[in-house]
N, C-alpha and C positions, 0 to 999 in steps of 0.2 A: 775268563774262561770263554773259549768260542762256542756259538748257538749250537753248531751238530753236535760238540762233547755231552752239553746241556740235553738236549733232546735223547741223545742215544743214552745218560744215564737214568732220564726219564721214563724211555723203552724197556731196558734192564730191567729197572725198579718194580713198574709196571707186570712184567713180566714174571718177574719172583712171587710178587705181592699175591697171582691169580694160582700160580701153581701152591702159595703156603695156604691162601684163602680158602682153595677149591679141595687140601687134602683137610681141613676142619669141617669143611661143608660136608663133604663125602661121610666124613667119620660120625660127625653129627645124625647125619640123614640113615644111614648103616647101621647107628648104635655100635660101632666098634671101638674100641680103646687106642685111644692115641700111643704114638711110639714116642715115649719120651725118657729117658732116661739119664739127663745132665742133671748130677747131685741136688746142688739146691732147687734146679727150675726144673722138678720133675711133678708136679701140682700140674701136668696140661689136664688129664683125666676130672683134678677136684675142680678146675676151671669149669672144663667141656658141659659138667656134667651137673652142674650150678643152676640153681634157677634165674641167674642172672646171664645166663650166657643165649637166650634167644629173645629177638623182639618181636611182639606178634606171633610170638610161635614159631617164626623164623630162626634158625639158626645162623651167629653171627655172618659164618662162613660164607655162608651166599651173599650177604649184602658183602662181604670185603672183597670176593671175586666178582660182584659188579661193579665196586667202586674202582680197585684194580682196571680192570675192563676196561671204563670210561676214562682213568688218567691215561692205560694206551692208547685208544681211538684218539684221545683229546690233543694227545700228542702227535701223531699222526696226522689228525689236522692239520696243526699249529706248522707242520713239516710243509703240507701241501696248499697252506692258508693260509701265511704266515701274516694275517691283521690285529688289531689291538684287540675284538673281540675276541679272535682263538687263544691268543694269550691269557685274558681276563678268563674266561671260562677254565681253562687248565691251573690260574693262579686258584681260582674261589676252592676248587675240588683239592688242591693242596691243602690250603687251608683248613676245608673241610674233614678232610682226611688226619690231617693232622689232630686237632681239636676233637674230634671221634675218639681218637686211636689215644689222649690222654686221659680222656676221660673212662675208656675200658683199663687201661691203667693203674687209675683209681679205684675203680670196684675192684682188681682183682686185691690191690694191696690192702683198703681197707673193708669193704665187706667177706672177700672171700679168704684173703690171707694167705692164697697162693698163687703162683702163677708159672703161666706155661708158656715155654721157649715162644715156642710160635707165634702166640700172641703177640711177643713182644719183640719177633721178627720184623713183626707187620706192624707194629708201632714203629721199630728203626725204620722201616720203610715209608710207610707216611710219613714222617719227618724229613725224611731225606726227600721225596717228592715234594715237599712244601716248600722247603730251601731251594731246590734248583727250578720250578715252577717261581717263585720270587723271582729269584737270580734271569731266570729269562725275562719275567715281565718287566721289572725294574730296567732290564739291559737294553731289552730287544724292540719294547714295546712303548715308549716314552708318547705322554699327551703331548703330542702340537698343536701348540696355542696358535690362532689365527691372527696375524698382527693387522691390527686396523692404524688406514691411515685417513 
């Protein structure tokens, strides 16, 4: 796969990730009821409304539209900076992301027993950030070893 497809689905992702993030944040912050209504994954409200769904007080939302946020910017670097550091730094926040976004996962299947679309938008999405952040660093970004003679 060539680095711009990589990057611009990076972008994309990025991009989805701040607009699903930013309407949990809002809805959180508002007190309004989520719009959810797909049969089985209609639990966004029992999620939202959980005592597992803010850290600090915070509601998830805003930390997933900052971490959103920083895979575009990070991305947008890597575009205008493309060295092993901007690479490393967009791979760790996949990673990151990704590993988050299982482990919200987890609480919603077993402590809360339901779950909501969005959430698990934004799970597909950090997974799919995590694979193509790899995918570049693995491709684009390889250690050169200094050969001594």
């Amino acid at each position: 796969m060539k680095k711009a497809l990589l990057l611009a689905g990076l972008l994309v992702a990025a991009f989805i990730g701040i607009a699903d993030s930013w309407y949990l944040a809002e809805s959180a912050l508002s007190g309004t009821a989520l719009a959810c209504d797909v049969s089985i994954l209609s639990g966004c409200n029992a999620v939202a409304q959980s005592p597992y769904s803010r850290l600090f007080g915070i509601p998830y939302g805003i930390y997933g539209t900052g971490f959103y946020a920083l895979v575009f910017i990070c991305s947008a670097v890597v575009i205008a900076y493309p060295k092993r550091i901007a690479y490393f730094a967009l791979y760790l926040l996949g990673v990151f992301g990704f590993l988050a976004s299982m482990l919200f996962v987890l609480i919603q299947a077993i402590l809360i027993k339901e779950f909501c679309v969005y959430c698990l938008i934004s799970a597909a999405l950090a997974t799919l950030i995590f694979a193509l952040a790899r995918t570049l660093f693995v491709r684009f970004a390889p250690l050169k070893l200094a050969v001594v003679k």
